[in-house]
C-alpha positions in Angstrom: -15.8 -60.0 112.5 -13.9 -60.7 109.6 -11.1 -58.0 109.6 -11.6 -56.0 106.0 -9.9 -52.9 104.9 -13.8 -51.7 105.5 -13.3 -52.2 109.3 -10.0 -50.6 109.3 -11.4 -47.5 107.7 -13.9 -47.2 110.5 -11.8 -47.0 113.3 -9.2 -44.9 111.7 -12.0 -42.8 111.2 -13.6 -43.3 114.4 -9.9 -42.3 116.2 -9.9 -39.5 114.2 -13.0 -38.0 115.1 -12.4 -38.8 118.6 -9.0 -37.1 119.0 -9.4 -34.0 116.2 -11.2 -32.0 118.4 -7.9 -32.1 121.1 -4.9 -32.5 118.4 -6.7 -30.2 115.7 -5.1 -31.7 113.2 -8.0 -32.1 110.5 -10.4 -30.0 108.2 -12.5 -32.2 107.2 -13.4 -36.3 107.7 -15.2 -37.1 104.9 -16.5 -40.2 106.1 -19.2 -41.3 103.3 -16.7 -41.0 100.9 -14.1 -43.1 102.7 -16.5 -45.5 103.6 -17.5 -45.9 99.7 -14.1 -46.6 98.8 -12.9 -49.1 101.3 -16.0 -51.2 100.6 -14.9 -50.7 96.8 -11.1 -52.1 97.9 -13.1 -55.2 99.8 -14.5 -56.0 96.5 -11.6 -56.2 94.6 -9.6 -57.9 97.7 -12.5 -60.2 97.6 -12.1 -60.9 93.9 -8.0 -61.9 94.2 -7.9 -58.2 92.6 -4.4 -55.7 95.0 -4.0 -51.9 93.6 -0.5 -52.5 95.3 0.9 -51.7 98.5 -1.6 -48.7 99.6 -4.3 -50.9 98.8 -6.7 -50.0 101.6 -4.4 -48.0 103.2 -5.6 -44.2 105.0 -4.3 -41.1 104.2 -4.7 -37.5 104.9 -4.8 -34.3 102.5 -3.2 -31.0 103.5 -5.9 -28.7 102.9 -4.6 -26.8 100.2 -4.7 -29.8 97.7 -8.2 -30.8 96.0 -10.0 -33.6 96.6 -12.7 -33.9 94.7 -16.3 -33.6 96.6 -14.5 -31.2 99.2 -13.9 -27.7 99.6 -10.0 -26.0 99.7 -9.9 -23.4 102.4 -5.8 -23.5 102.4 -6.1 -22.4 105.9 -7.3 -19.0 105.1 -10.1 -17.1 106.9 -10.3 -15.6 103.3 -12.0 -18.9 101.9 -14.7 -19.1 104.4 -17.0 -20.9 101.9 -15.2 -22.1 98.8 -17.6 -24.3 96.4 -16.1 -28.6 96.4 -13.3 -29.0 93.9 -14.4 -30.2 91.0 -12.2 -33.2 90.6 -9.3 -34.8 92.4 -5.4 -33.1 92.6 -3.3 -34.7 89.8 -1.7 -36.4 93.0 -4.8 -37.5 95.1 -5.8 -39.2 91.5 -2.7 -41.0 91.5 -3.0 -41.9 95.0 -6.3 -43.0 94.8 -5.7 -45.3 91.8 -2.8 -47.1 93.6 -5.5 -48.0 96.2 -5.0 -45.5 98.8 -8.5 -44.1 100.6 -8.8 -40.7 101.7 -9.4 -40.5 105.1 -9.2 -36.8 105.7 -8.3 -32.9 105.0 -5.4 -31.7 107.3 -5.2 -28.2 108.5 -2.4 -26.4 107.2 -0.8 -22.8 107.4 -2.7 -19.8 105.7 -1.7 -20.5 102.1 1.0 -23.0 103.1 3.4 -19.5 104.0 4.9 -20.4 107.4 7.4 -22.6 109.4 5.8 -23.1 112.8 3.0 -24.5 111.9 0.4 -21.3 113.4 -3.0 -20.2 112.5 -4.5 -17.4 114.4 -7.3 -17.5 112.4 -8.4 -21.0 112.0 -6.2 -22.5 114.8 -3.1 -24.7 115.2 -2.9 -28.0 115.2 -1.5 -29.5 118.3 2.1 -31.2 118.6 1.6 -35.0 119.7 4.5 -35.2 122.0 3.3 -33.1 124.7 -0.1 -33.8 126.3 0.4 -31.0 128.9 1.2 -28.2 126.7 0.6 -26.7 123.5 3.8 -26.7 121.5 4.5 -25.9 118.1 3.4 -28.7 114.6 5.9 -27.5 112.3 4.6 -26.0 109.0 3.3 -25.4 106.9 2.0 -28.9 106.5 1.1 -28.8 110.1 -2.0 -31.0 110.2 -0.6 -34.1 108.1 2.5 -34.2 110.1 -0.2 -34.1 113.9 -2.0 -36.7 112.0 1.3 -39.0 111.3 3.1 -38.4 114.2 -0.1 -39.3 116.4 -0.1 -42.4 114.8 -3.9 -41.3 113.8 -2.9 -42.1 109.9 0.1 -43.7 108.8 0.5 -41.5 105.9 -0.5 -38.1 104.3 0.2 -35.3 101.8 2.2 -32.0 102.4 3.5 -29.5 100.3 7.4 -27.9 100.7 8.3 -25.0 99.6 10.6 -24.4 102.2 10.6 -26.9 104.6 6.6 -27.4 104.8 7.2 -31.3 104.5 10.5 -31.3 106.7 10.0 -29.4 109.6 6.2 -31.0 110.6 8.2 -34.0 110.4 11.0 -33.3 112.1 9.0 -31.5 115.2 6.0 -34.5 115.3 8.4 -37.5 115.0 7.8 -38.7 111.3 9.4 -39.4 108.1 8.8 -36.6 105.2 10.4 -36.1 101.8 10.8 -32.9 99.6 10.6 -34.5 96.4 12.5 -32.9 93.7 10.8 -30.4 91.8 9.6 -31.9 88.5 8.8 -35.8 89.7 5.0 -35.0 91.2 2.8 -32.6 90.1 1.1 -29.9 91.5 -2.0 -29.5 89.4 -4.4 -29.3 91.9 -2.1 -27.7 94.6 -3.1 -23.4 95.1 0.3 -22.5 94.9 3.1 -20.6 97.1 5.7 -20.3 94.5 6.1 -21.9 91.2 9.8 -21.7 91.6 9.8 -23.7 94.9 6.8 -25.6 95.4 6.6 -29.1 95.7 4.6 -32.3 96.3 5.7 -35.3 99.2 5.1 -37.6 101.4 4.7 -37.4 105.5 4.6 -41.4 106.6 5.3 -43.8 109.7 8.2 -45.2 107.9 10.7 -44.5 105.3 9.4 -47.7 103.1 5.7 -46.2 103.1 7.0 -43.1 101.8 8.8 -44.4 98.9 5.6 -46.5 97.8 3.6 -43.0 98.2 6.4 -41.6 96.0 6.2 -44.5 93.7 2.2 -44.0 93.1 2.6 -40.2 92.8 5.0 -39.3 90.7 4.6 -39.2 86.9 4.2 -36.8 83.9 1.4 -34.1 83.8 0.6 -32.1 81.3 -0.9 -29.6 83.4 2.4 -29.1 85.2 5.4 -28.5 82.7 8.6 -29.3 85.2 7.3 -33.0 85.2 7.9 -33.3 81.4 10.3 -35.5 80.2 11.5 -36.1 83.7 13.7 -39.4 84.0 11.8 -41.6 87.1 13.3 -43.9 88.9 11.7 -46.7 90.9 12.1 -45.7 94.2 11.9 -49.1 95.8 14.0 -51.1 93.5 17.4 -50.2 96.1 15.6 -49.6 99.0 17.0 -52.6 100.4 20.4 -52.2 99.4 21.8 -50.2 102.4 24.8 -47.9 102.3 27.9 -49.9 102.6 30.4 -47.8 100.7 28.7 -44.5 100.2 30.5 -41.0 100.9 28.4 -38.8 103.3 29.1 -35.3 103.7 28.5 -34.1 107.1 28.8 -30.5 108.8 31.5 -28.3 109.6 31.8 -27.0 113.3 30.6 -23.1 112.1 27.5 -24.6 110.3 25.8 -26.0 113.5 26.5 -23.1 116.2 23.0 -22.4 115.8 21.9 -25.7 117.2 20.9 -26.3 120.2 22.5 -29.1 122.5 20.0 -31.7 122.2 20.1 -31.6 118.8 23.6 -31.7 118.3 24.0 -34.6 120.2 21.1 -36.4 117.9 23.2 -35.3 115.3 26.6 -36.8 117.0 24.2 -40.0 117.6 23.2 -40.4 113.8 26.5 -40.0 112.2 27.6 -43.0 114.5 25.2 -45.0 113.3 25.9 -43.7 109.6 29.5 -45.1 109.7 28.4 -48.3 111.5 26.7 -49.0 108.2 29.4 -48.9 106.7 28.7 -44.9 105.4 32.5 -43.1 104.8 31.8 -39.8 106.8 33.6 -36.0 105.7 33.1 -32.6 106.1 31.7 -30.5 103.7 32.6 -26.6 103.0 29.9 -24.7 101.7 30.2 -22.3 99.4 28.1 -19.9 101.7 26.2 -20.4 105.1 22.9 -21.9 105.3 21.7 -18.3 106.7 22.6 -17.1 103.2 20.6 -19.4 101.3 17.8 -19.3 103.3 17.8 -15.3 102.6 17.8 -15.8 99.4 14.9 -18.4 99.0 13.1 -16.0 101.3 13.0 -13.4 98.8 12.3 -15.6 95.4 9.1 -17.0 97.6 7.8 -14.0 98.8 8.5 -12.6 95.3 5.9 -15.7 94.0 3.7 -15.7 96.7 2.4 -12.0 95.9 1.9 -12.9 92.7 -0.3 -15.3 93.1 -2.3 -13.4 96.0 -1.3 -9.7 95.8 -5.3 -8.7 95.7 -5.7 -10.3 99.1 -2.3 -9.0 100.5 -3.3 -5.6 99.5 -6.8 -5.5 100.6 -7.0 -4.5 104.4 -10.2 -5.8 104.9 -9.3 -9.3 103.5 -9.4 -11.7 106.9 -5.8 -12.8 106.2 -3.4 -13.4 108.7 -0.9 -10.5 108.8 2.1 -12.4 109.1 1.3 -13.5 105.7 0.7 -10.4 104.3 3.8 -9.5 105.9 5.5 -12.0 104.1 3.8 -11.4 100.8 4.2 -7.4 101.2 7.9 -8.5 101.3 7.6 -9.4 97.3 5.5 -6.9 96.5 8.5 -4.2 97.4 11.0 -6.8 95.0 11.3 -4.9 91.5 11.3 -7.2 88.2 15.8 -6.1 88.3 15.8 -7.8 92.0 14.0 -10.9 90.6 15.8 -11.2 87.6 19.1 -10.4 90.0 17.8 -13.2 92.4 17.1 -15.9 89.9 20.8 -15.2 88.2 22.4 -15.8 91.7 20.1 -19.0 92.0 21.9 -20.9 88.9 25.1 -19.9 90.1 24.8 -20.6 93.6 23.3 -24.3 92.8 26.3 -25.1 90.2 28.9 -24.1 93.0 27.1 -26.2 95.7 26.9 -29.1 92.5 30.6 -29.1 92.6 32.0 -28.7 96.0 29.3 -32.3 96.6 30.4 -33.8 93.4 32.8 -36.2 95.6 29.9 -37.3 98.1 26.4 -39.3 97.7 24.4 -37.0 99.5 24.8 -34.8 102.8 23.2 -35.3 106.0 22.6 -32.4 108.5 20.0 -32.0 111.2 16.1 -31.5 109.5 15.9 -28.2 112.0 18.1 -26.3 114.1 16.1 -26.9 117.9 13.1 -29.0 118.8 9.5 -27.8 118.8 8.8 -25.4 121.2 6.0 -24.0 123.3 3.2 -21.5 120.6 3.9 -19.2 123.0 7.4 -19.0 122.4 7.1 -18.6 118.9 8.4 -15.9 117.2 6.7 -15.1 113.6 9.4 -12.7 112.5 12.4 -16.0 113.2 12.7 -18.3 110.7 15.0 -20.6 113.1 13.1 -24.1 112.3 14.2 -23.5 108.3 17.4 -22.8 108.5 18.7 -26.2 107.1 15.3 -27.0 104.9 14.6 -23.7 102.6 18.5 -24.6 101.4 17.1 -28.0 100.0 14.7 -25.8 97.5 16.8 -23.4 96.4 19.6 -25.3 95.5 16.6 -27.9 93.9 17.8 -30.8 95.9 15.3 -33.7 97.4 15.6 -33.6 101.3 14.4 -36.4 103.6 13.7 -35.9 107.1 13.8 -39.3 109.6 13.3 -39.0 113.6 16.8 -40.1 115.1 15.1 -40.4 118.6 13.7 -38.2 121.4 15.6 -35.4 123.4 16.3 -34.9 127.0 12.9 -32.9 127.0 10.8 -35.8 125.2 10.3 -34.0 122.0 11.5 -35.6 118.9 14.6 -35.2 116.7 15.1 -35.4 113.0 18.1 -36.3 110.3 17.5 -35.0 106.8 19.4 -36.7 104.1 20.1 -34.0 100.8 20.7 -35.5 97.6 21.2 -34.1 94.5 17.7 -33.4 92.1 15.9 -36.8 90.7 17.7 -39.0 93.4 15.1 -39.4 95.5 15.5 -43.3 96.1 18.6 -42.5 97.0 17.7 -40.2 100.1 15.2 -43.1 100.7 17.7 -45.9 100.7 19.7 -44.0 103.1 16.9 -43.0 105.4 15.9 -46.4 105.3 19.2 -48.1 106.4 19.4 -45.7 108.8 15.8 -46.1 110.6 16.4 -49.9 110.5 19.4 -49.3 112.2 17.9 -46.9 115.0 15.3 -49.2 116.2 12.0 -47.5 117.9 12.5 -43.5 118.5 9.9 -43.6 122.2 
């Protein structure tokens, strides 16, 4: 049989279907649909006619962006029936145009609110690494980063407001970028918090996330922080590798929270950093990471009960109640503590601004520890964000690559911080440094 993007589709959806039920990792598998578009891609292919490197290529759509056709539970047991969306997310438009198919809805956290990747009341998606036990996704996007990591799809959509993109990627073994507020939009997307919220990628490789960044970022009217944004091409240095550039790198009381296997990843990475030629230095922060990550806490809770308080405040509403804990956490902020927070914000990111202004980016682990065990999660420790929420409220772009598996066969993850708009930096970096690492199993 003649091998067509048609054929591909099939089995990728055929594996899907096969292994959901066990990994969990999807909503929905809208097959017909998938099937319409591949045979559409065949008869462009057919007629000399490429939408560009995700021609033909699968993806999966964390269930709290629309697709059009399909219904948006965002993990809640509160949407039990929503009607389809109308029409497609600004960027599952811009996806689709560039000649990606959409292969699937991935499960997510209830209303994207929540690092480990849990959902009592749907269920959690499964962490490929460990056949014999359950162990925790990462969240929120917790489905697309089961989905990548399983090799199921070799791409998907997340969301980060805190780490959602990051910390799936870290704890399933995949590459994710927190793009920088402002390049995609988030039309489309039922929000967390406006302040935080972003769009990105969760991919195989470093390359195939910047050609997903490449197709989705552009200006929406729907979303002001994407006008007048300055783009860059985010493949045009990809190749260029990082000969010459100044790395900041942690100081000793930033990573006593790690744990040992990570710490040595980290060790291992910033080895292969310099042998690339990367000039490596410590960096002191103006404050710890625990601080920041306080602070973000409060500004997204603060959002997030905006956008929800009637469900957060109505006791028979089937929401989770860790995130009406979180929300009720907002709801208790007065306008003085917002206004208070957001003042501290623009401060805090101008001082960061300047003790970086002699380095190209900063590279720190993407999480603290490894995944661990669901039963060993705590819902009241934020742990796994500690060095991700940091990345939103000083409005940086974070990457996240695997550096290789621990000691107990779980995976391990670099992220690469840059400063706002210089995403193909980050992905130049990540990229040198994946090419560098070889295979992570």
């Amino acid at each position: 049989m003649k091998n067509t993007i048609s054929t591909a589709i099939e089995t990728t959806l055929e594996t899907c279907e096969a292994r959901g039920a066990d990994l969990f990792a999807f909503s929905a598998l809208p097959k017909a649909a998938a099937r319409a578009t591949a045979a559409y891609l065949d008869a462009l292919t057919a007629h000399g006619v490429s939408l560009g490197p995700l021609h033909g290529v699968p993806i999966g759509v964390k269930d709290i962006i629309d697709v059009a056709g399909l219904a948006t539970h965002a993990g809640s047991a509160t949407r039990p029936a929503p009607p389809p969306a109308a029409k497609d997310a600004f960027v599952v438009a811009k996806l689709r145009a560039a000649g990606a198919v959409i292969a699937a809805k991935t499960n997510t956290v209830e209303f994207a609110f929540g690092g480990w990747g849990t959902n009592k009341a749907i269920g959690t998606p499964k962490n490929p690494w460990n056949d014999a036990a359950h162990y925790t996704p990462g969240g929120s996007s917790s489905g697309t980063g089961v989905a990548v990591g399983s090799g199921l799809l070799p791409a998907g959509l997340g969301t980060d407001t805190g780490g959602s993109v990051r910390i799936p990627a870290a704890f399933c073994g995949c590459v994710g970028l927190k793009t920088s507020i402002g390049l995609v939009s988030r039309s489309g997307v039922v929000p967390l918090s406006d302040t935080f919220d972003t769009v990105g990628p969760l991919t195989d490789t470093v390359h195939r996330a910047a050609e997903m960044l490449s197709a989705m970022q552009g200006e929406d009217r729907s979303d002001p922080t994407t006008i007048d944004v300055s783009r860059k091409d985010p493949l045009a240095d990809i190749e260029r590798g990082i000969s010459g550039l100044r790395l900041a790198i942690l100081q000793p009381d930033d990573l006593q929270q790690v744990t040992r296997e990570v710490s040595e990843a980290y060790t291992r990475a910033q080895g292969i950093l310099g042998q690339l030629g990367a000039t490596l230095a410590p960096l002191q922060l103006p404050m710890t990471f625990l601080e920041y990550q306080t602070r973000a806490t409060r500004i997204v809770s603060s959002d997030a009960y905006a956008f929800h308080d009637e469900l957060a405040d109505d006791p028979d509403a089937p929401m989770n109640e860790t995130t009406r804990m979180r929300m009720h956490v907002g709801r208790d902020l007065t306008a003085k503590d917002r206004i208070i927070a957001q003042r501290e914000r623009h401060l805090a990111i101008a001082d960061f601004l300047a003790r970086l202004d002699r380095f190209d980016a900063l590279v720190i682990p993407s999480a603290p520890i490894t995944a661990i065990p669901i039963a060993d999660a705590d819902e009241n420790n934020y742990e796994m964000s500690l060095y991700t929420r940091p990345a939103n409220y000083l409005e940086l772009c974070g990457l996240s690559v695997p550096i290789g598996l621990a000691p107990s066969g779980m995976p391990t993850s670099l992220q690469v911080m840059v400063r706002r708009f210089d995403d193909p930096l980050a992905l130049r970096i990540g990229h040198a440094f994946e090419q560098a690492r070889g295979a992570i199993a």
